[in-house]
C-alpha positions, 0 to 999 in steps of 0.5 A, spaced: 688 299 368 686 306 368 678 307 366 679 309 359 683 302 358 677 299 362 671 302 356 675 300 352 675 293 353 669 293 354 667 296 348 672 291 344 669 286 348 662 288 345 664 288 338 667 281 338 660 279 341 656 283 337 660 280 330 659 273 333 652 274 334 652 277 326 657 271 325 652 266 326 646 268 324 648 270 317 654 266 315 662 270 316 662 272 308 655 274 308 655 279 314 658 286 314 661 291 319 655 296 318 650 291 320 655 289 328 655 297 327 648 297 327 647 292 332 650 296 336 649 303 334 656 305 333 658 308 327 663 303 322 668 308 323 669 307 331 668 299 329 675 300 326 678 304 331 678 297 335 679 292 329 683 292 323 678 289 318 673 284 318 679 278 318 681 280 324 674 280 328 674 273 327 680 272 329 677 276 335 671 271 336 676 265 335 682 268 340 676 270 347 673 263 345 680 259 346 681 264 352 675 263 356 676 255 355 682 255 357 682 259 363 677 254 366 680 249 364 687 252 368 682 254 374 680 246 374 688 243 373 690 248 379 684 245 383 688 238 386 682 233 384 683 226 383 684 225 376 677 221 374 673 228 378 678 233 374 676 231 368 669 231 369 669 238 371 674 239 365 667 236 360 662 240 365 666 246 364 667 246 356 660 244 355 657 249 360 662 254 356 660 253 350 653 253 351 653 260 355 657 263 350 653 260 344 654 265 338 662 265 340 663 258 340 658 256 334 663 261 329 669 259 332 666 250 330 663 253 324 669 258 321 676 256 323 677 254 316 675 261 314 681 263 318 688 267 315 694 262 316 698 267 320 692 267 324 690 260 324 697 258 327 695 263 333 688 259 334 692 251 332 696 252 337 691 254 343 687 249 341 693 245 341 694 246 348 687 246 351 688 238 349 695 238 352 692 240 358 686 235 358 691 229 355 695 230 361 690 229 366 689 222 362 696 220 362 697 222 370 689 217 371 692 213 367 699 213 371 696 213 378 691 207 375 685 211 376 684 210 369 685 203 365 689 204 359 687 208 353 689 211 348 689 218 349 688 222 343 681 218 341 679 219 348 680 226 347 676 226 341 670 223 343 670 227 349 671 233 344 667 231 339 660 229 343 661 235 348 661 240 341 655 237 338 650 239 344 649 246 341 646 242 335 640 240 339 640 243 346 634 247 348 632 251 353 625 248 353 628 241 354 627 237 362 633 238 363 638 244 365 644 245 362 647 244 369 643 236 368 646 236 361 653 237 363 653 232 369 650 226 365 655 227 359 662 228 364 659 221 368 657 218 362 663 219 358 669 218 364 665 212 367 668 207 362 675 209 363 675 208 370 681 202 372 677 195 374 678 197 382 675 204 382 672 203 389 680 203 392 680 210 390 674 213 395 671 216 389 663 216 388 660 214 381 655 215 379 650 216 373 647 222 374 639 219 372 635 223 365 629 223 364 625 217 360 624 220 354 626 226 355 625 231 350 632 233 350 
């Protein structure tokens, strides 16, 4: 990549960023294209030199949010762990994700339904093979016997569901780092499906311990 292909990803980047930031504070409809300018002290028409309208940018936060998911997820698929550990470090990512990149992820929880058909179709179908790849490292823990039988499709949705609602409480000021977080939820939430005779497999479990009463 020459250095101008370099700025100029760097400069898309900062818009997409910039309007996930615009996006979650005051609502898709409600912000503007001369605000992100503003906020990034472009003028509207270099904005539109890098997007094609204000559809498109959302399509823009949505498509980086699933690229990143999905790319941590590959690197922990690639990785060779048993399927109990890939799956927790699948949630530990997700949810550290999520919270790193937290403007980008409440648009696109927050905003799908805003989404054009033509561009929805594009984000079903990565979300799609986000689930895939999870649902496949179940069915082999569930195949290997390191998993007990469970149906798959509601696991994943609960997984997806609790891990998703930690940006409705979460808070930097709680005893517990996000690193904390994350553990506790890939223990508590793997721990159940675990087979009857989990210690055949040479794995640790263990709960991750929380605070009493901790102000989470």
């Amino acid at each position: 990549m020459s250095f101008r292909e370099e700025r100029a990803a760097e400069r898309r980047l900062n818009i997409v960023k910039a309007a996930a930031k615009l996006f979650s504070e005051k609502g898709y409809h409600d912000a503007t294209i001369e605000e992100i300018a503003r906020e990034l002290k472009y003028t509207k028409g270099s904005i539109y030199y890098y997007i094609n309208s204000k559809q498109d940018l959302l399509f823009q936060c949505h498509d980086l949010a699933m690229n990143l998911l999905l790319e941590n997820l590959q690197k922990i698929k690639d990785s060779g762990l048993p399927p109990d550990l890939m799956l927790k470090e699948v949630i530990k990512g997700h949810i550290e994700t999520l919270m790193s990149e937290f403007n980008l992820i409440t648009v696109t929880l927050g905003s799908d339904y805003e989404l054009e058909e033509k561009y929805s179709e594009i984000i079903i179908g990565k979300r799609d093979r986000y689930e895939n790849i999870i649902a496949g490292i179940i069915r082999d823990g569930i195949k290997r016997g390191v998993f007990r039988e469970v149906p798959v499709k509601v696991v994943i949705n609960l997984i997806m569901g609790a891990a998703n609602w930690i940006g409705r409480w979460y808070s930097e000021d709680g005893p517990m780092t996000m690193q904390e977080i994350s553990q506790f939820y890939a223990d508590y939430l793997v721990e159940p499906l675990l087979s009857q005779n989990p210690d055949h497999f040479g794995t640790k479990r263990a709960f991750t311990t929380c605070p009493e009463d901790a102000k989470i």
